[in-house]
Rosetta silent file (secondary structure, phi, psi, omega in degrees, C-alpha in Angstrom):
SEQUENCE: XXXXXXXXXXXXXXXXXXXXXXXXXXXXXXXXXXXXXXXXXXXXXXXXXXXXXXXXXXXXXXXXXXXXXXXXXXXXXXXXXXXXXXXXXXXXXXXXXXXXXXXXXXXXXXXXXXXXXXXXXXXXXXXXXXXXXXXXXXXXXXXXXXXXXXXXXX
SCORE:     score description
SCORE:     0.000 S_00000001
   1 L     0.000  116.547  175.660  252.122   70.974   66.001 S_00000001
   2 L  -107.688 -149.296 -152.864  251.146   70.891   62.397 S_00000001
   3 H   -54.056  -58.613 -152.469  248.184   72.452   60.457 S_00000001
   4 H   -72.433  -28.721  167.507  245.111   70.270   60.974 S_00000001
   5 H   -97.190    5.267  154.049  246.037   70.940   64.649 S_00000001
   6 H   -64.013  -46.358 -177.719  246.542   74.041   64.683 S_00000001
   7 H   -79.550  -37.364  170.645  242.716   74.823   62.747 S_00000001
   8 H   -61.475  -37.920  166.966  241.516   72.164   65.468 S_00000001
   9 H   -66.100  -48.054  154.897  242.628   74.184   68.128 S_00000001
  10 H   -30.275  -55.149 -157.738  240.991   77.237   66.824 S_00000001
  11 H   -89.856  -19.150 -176.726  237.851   76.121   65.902 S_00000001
  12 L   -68.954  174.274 -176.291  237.343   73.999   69.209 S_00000001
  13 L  -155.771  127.329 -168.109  235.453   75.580   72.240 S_00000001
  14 E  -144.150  121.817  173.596  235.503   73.720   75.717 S_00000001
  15 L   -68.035  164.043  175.860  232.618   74.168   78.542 S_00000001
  16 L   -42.883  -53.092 -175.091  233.559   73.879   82.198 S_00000001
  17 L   -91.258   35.737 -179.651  233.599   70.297   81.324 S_00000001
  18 L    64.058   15.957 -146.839  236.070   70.603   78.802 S_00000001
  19 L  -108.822  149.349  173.778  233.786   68.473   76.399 S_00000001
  20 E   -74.296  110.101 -141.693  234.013   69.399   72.765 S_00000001
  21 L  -105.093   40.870 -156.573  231.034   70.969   71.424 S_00000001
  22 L    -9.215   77.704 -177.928  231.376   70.381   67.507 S_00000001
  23 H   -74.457  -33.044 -173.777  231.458   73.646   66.280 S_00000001
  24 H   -70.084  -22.762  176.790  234.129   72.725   63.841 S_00000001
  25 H   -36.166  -59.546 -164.226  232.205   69.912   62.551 S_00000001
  26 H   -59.834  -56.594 -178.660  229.244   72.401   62.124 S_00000001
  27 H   -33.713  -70.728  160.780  231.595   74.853   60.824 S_00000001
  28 H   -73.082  -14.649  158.942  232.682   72.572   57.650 S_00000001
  29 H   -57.476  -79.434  149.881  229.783   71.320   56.944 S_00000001
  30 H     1.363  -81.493 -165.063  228.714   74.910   55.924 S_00000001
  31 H   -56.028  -20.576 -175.542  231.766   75.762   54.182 S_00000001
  32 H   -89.361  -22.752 -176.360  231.190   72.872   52.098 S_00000001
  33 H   -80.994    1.899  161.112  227.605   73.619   51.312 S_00000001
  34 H   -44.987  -52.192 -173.077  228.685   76.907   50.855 S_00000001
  35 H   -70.531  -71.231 -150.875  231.471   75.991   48.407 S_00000001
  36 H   -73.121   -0.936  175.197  228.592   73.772   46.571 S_00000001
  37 H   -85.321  -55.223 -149.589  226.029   76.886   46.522 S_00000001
  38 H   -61.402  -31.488 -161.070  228.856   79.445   45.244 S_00000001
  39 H   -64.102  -43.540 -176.470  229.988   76.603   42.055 S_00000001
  40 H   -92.625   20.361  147.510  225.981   76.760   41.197 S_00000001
  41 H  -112.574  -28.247  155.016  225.729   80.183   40.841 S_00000001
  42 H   -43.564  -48.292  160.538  229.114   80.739   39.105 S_00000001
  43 L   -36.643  -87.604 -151.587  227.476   78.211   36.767 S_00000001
  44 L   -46.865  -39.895 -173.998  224.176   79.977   36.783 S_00000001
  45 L  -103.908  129.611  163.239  225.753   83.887   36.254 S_00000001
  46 L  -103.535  158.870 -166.458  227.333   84.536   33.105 S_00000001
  47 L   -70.204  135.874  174.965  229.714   87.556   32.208 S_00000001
  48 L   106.719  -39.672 -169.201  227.413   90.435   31.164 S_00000001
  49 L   -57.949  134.067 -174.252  224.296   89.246   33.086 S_00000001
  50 L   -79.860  111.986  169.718  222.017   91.846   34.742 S_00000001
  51 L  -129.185  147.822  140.130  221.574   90.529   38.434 S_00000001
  52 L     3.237   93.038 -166.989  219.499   92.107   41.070 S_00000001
  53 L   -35.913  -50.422 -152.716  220.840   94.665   43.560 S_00000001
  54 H   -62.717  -31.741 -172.699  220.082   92.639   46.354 S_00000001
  55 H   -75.663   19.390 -157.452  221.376   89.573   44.813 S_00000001
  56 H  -130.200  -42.142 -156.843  224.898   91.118   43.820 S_00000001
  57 H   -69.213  -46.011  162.112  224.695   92.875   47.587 S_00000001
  58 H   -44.526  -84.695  171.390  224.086   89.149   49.359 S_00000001
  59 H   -38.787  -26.005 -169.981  227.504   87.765   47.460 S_00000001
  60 H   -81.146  -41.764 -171.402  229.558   90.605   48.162 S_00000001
  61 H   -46.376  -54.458 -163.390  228.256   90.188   51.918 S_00000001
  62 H   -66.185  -47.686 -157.352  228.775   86.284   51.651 S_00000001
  63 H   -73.773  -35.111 -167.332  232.366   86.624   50.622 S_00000001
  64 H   -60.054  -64.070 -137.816  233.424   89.870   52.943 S_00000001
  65 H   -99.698   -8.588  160.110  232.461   87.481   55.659 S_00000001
  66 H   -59.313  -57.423 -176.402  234.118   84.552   54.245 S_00000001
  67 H   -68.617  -35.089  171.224  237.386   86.575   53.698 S_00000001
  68 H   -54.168  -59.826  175.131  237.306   87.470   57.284 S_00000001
  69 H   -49.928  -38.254  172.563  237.447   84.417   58.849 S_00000001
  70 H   -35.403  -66.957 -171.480  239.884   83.397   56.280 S_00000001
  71 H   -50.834  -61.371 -173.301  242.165   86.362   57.194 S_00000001
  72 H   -29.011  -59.185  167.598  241.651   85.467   60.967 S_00000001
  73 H   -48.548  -34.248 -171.533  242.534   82.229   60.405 S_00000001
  74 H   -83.965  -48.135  170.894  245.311   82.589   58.416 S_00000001
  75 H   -70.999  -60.189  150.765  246.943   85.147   61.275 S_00000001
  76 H    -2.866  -92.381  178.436  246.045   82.278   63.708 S_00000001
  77 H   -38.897  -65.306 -156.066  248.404   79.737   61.914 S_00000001
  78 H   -43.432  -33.700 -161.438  250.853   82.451   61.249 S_00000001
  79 H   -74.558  -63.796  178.453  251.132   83.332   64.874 S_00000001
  80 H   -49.298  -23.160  167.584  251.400   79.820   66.226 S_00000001
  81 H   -80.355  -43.195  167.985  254.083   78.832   63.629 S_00000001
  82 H   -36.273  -67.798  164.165  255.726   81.938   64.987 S_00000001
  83 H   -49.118  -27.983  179.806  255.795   81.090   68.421 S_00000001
  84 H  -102.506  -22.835  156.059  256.909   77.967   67.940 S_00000001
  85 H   -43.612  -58.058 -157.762  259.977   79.265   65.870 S_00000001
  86 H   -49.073  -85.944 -163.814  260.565   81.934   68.639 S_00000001
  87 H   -60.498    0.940  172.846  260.591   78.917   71.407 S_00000001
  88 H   -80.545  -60.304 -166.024  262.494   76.276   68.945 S_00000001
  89 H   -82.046   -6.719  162.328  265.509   79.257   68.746 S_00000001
  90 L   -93.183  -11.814 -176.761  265.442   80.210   72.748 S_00000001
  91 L   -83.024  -46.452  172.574  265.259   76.966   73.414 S_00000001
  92 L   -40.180  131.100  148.739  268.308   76.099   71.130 S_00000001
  93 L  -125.761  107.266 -173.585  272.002   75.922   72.328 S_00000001
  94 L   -90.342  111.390  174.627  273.336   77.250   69.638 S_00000001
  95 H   -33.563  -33.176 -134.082  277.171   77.263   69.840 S_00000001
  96 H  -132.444    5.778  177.867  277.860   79.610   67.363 S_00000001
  97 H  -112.449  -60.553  175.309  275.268   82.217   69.020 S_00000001
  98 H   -83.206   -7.278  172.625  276.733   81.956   72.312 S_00000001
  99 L  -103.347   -3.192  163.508  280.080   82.382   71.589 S_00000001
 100 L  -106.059   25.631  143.979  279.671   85.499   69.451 S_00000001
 101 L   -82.437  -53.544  177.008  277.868   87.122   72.772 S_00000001
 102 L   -54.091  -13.461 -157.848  280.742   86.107   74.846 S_00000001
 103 L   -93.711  -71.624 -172.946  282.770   87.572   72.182 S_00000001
 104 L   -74.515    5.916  167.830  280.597   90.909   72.328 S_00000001
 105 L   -99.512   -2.316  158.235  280.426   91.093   76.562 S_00000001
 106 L  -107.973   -2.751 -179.744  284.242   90.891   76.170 S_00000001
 107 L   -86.683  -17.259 -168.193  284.871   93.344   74.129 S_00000001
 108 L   -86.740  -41.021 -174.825  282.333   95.940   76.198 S_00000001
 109 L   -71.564  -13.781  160.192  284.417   95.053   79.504 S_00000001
 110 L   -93.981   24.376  160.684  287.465   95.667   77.635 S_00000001
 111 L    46.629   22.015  175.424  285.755   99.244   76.444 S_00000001
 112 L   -70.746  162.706 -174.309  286.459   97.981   72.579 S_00000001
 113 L   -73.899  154.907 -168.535  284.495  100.046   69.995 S_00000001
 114 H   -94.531  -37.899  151.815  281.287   98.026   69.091 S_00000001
 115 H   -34.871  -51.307 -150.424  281.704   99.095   65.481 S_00000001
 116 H   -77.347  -67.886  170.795  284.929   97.651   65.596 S_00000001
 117 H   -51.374  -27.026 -179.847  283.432   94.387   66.605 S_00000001
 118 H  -100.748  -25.549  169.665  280.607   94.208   63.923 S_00000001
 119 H   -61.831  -23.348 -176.752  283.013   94.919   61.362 S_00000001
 120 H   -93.346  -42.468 -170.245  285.144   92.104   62.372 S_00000001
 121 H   -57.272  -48.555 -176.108  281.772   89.318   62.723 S_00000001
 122 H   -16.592  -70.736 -164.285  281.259   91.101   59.127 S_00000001
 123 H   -73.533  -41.986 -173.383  284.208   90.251   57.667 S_00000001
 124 H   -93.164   -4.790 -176.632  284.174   86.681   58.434 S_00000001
 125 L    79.323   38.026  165.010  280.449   86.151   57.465 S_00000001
 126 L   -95.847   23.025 -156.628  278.788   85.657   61.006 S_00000001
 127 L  -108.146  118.004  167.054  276.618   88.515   60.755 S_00000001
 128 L  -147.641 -170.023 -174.582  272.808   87.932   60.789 S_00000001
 129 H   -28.629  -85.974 -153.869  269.277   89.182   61.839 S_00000001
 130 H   -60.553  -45.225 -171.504  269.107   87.724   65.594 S_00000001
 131 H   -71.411  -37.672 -174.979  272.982   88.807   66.272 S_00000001
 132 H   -69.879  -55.468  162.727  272.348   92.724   64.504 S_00000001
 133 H    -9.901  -66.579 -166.048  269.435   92.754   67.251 S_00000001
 134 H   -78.976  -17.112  149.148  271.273   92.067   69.573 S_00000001
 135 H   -48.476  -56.340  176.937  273.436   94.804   68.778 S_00000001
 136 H   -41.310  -78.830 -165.571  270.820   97.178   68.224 S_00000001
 137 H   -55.795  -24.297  175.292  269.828   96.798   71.900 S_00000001
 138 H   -76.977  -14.972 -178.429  273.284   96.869   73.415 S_00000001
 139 H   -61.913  -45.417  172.889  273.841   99.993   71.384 S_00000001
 140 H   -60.994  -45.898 -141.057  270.994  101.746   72.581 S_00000001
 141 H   -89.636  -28.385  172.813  271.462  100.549   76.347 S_00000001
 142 H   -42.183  -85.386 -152.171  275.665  102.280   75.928 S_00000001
 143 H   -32.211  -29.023 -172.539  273.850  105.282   74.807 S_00000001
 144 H   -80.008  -50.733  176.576  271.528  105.191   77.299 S_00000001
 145 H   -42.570  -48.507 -168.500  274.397  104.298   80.209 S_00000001
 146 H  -106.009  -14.890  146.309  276.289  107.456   79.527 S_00000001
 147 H   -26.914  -48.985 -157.814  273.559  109.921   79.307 S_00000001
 148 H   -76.940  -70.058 -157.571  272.428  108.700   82.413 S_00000001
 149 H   -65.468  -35.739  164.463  275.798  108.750   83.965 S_00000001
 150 H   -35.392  -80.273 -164.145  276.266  112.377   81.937 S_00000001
 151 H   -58.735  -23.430  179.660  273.364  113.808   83.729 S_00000001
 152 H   -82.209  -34.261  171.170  274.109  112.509   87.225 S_00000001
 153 H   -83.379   -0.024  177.009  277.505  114.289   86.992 S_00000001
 154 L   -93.792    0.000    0.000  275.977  117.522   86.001 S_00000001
């Protein structure tokens, strides 16, 4: 999915009958006369110039609401590029991913130290984000396992 259909999906809106009700249409039309308003009053106000509260109060108004949508928008994409990393790398079968799990589920059934094990991925230069994760969480769920098992024998 790239950009322009990514901002299409956003900006569309679909009625019970699915029919497209050209908001975005509406939407850029605006922004451009918008654009062609804000150029003739950058023109029009020069640095120093005395303007009217209300009129200074309007612009600030115009843009805060500008910048919002922006921001929205902008999160929008962000998310949606996201998502589709996330389901490109779960999706993946990455060799070199699955065999340094199988690696770490044999060393936990063989009770090796986990330390032991990230020092050795270390050392050869396999070590990244998505593998220290997956660390993280097995670390925590040991920790969790013999508490648990602590407290049941108490």
């Amino acid at each position: 999915m790239d950009r322009e259909d990514i901002l299409n999906q956003i900006f569309e809106t679909h009625d019970d009958n699915d029919k497209h009700d050209h908001e975005a249409d509406m939407a850029r039309s605006q922004l451009m006369q918008t654009a062609e308003n804000a150029i003739k009053l950058f023109k029009m106000i020069k640095p120093g110039d005395n303007l009217e509260g209300w009129t200074a109060a309007k612009i600030t108004k115009a843009s805060d609401y500008l910048q919002s949508v922006t921001r929205y928008m902008e999160y929008q994409l962000f998310k949606e590029k996201e998502k589709e990393q996330i389901l490109s790398i779960k999706d993946s079968n990455d060799e070199y991913h699955e065999s340094l799990a199988k690696k770490m589920s044999t060393h936990m059934r063989h009770g090796k130290d986990l330390d032991e094990l990230e020092r050795e991925i270390r050392s050869k230069g396999q070590w990244n984000d998505e593998f220290e994760k997956k660390f993280d969480d097995r670390r925590k769920q040991l920790v969790y396992d013999k508490l648990k098992s602590k407290a049941k024998s108490e």
